[in-house]
C-alpha positions as CSV (number, residue, x, y, z in Angstrom):
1,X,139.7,10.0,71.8
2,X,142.9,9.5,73.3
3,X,141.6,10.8,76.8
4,X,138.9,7.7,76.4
5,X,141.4,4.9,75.1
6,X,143.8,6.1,78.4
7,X,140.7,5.4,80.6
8,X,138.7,2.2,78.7
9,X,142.4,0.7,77.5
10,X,145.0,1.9,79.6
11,X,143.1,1.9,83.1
12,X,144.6,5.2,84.2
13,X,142.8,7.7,86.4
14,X,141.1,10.9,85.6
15,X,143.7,12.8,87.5
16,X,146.4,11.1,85.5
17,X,144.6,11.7,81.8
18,X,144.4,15.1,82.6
19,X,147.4,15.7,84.1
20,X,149.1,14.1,80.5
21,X,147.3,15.7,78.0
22,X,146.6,19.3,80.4
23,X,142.8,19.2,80.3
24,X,142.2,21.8,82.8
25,X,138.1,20.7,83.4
26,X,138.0,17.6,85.4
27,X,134.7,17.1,85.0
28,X,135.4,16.6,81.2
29,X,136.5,13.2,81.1
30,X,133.5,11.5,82.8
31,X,130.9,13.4,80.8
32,X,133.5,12.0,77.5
33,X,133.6,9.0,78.8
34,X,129.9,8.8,79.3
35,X,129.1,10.2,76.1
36,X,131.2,7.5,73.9
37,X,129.6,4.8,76.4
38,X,126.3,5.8,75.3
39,X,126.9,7.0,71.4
40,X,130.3,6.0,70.3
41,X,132.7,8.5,68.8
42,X,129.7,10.1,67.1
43,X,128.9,11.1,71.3
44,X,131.9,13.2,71.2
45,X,131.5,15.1,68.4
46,X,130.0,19.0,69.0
47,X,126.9,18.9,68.1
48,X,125.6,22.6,68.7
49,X,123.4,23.6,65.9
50,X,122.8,20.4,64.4
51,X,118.9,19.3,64.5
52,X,117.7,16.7,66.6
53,X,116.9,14.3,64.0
54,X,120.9,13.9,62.7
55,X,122.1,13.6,66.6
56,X,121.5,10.0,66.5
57,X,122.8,8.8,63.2
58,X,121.6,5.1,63.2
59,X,118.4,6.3,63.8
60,X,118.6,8.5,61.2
61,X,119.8,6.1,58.8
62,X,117.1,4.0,60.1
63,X,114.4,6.5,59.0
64,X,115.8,6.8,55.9
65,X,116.2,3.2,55.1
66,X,112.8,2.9,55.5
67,X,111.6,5.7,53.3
68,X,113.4,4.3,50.3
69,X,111.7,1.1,51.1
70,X,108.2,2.6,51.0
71,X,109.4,4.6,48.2
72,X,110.5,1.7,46.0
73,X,107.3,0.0,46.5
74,X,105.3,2.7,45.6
75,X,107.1,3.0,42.4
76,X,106.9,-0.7,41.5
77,X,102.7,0.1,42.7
78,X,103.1,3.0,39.8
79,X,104.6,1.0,37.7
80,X,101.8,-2.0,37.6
81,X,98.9,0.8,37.1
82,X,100.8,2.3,34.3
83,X,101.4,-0.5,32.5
84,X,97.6,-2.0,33.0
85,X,97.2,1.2,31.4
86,X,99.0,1.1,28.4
87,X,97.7,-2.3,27.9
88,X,94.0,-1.4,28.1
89,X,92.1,-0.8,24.7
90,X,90.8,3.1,24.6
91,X,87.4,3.3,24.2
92,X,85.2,6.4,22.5
């Protein structure tokens, strides 16, 4: 993070960032740089071994958002039929 806030903040040069904080790879800071562009801090964290579904965590709160919507109408659904129900006389 501090490599990022040294380019976006500061305005100082690859050379410089990694020259300050000895990051030997100087093709590290652009592909940093162009991973918080595109995802935010959640771009730089490591992400081998994690499925494809959580790399992208609005869109998995998204999904999930939604399935508690269709879930809680479903359950209200449940709820009406049960209750008609239970209201109905039985018959013999």
């Amino acid at each position: 993070m501090e490599a990022i806030r040294l380019y976006i903040e500061e305005g100082w040069s690859n050379r410089k960032i990694m020259g300050h904080l000895g990051i030997p790879d100087r093709r590290r800071i652009p592909i940093w740089i162009r991973k918080f562009k595109q995802l935010g801090e959640f771009g730089l964290l490591d992400q081998r071994g994690r499925r494809e579904e959580y790399i992208d965590k609005d869109r998995y709160l998204q999904k999930l958002e939604r399935e508690n919507s269709m879930l809680k109408k479903c359950l209200k659904i449940w709820i009406q039929e049960v209750s008609k129900r239970s209201t109905k006389p039985l018959r013999n």
